[in-house]
N, CA, C and O of each residue as an XYZ file, in Angstrom:
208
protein
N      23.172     59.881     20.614
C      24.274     59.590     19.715
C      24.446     58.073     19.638
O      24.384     57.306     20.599
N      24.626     57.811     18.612
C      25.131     55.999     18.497
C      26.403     55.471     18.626
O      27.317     56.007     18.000
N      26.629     54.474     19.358
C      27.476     54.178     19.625
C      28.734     53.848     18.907
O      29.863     53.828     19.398
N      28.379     53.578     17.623
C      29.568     53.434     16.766
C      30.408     55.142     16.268
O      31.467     55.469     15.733
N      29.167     55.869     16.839
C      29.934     57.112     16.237
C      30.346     57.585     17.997
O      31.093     58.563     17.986
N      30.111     57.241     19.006
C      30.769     57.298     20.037
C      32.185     56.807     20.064
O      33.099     57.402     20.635
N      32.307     55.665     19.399
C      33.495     54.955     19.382
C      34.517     55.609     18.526
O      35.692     55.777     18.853
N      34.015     55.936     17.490
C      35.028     56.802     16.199
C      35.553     57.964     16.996
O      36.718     58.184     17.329
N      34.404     58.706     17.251
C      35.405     59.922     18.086
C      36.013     59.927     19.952
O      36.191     60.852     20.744
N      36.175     58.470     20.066
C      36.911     58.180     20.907
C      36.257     58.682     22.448
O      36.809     58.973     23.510
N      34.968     58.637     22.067
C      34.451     58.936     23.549
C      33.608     57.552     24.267
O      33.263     56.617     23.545
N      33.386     57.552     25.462
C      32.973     56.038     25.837
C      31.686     55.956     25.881
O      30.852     56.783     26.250
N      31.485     54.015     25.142
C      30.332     53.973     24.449
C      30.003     52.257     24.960
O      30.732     51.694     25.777
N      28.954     51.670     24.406
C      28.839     50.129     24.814
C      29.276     49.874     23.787
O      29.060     50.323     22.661
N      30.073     48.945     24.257
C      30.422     47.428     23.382
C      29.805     46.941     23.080
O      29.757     46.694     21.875
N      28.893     46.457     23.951
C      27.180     45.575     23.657
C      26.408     45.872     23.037
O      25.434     45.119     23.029
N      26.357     46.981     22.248
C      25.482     47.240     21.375
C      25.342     46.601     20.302
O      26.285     46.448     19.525
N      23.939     46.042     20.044
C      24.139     45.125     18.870
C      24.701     45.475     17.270
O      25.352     44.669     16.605
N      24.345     46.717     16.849
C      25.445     47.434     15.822
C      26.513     46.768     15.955
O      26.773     45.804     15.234
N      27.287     47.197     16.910
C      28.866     47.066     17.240
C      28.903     45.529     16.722
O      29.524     45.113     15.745
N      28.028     44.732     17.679
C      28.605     43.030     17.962
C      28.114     42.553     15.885
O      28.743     41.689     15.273
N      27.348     43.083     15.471
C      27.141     42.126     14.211
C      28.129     43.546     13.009
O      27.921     43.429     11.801
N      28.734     44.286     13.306
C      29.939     45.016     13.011
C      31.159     43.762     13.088
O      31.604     43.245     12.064
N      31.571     43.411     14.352
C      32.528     43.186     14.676
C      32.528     41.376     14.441
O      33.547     40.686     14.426
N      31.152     40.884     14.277
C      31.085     39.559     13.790
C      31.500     39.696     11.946
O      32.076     38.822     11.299
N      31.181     40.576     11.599
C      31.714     40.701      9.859
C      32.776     40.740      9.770
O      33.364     39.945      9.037
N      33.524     41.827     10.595
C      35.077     41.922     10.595
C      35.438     40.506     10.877
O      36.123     40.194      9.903
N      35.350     39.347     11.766
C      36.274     38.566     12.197
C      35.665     37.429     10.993
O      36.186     36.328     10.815
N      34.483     37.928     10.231
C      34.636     36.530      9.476
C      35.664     36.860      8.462
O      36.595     36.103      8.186
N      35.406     38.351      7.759
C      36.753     38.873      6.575
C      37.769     38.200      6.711
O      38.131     37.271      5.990
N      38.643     38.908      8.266
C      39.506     38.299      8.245
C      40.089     37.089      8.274
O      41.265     36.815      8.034
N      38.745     36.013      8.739
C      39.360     34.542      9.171
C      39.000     34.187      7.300
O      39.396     33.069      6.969
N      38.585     34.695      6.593
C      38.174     34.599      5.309
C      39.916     34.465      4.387
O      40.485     33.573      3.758
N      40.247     35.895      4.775
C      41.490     36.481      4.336
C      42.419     35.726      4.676
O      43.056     35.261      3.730
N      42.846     35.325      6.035
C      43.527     34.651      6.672
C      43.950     33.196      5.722
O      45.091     33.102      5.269
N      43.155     32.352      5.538
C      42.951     31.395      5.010
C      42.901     31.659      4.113
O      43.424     32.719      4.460
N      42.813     31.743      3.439
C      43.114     32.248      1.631
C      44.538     32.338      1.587
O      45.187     31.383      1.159
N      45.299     33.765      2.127
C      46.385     33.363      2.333
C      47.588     32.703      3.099
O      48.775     32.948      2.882
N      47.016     31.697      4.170
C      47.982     30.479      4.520
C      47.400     29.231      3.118
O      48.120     28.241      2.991
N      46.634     29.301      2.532
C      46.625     28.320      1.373
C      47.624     28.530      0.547
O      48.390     27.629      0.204
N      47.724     29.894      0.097
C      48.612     30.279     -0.994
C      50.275     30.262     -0.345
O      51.130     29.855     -1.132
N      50.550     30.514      0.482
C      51.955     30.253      1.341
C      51.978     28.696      1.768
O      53.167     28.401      1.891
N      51.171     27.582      2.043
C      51.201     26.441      1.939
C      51.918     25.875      0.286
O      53.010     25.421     -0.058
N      50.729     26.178     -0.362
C      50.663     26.187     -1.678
C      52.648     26.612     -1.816
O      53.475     25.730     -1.586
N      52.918     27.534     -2.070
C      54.397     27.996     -1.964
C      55.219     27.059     -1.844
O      55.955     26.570     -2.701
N      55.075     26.760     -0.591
C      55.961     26.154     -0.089
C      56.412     24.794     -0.266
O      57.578     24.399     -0.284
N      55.276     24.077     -0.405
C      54.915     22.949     -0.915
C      55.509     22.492     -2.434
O      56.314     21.586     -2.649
N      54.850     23.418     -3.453
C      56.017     23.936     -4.695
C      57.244     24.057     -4.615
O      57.822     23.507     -5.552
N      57.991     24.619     -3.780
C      59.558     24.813     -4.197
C      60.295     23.836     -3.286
O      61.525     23.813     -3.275
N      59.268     22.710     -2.222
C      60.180     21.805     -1.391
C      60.310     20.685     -2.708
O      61.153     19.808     -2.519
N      59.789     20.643     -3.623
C      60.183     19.834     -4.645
C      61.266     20.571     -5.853
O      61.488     19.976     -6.907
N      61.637     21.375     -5.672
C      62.865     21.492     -6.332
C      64.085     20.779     -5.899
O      65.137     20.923     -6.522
């Protein structure tokens, strides 16, 4: 069985598996992707209405 489908149904599996680690390297770029996108746009915001 592979480990990512070990993990889904909650039974214990490696972490270390390289699946997992270039899985879990995509996820953290999305989010640091996402992240930044929106602290630009809430910068952006804010920045805008301190000049009213």
């Amino acid at each position: 069985m592979k480990e990512k489908t070990k993990m889904i149904a909650g039974e214990h599996y490696n972490p270390l598996d390289p699946q997992l680690i270039v899985l879990r390297d995509r996820a953290s770029r999305i989010c640091h992707r996402y992240n930044k996108k929106f602290s630009m746009k809430l910068i952006c915001a804010v920045g805008c209405c301190a000049n009213w």
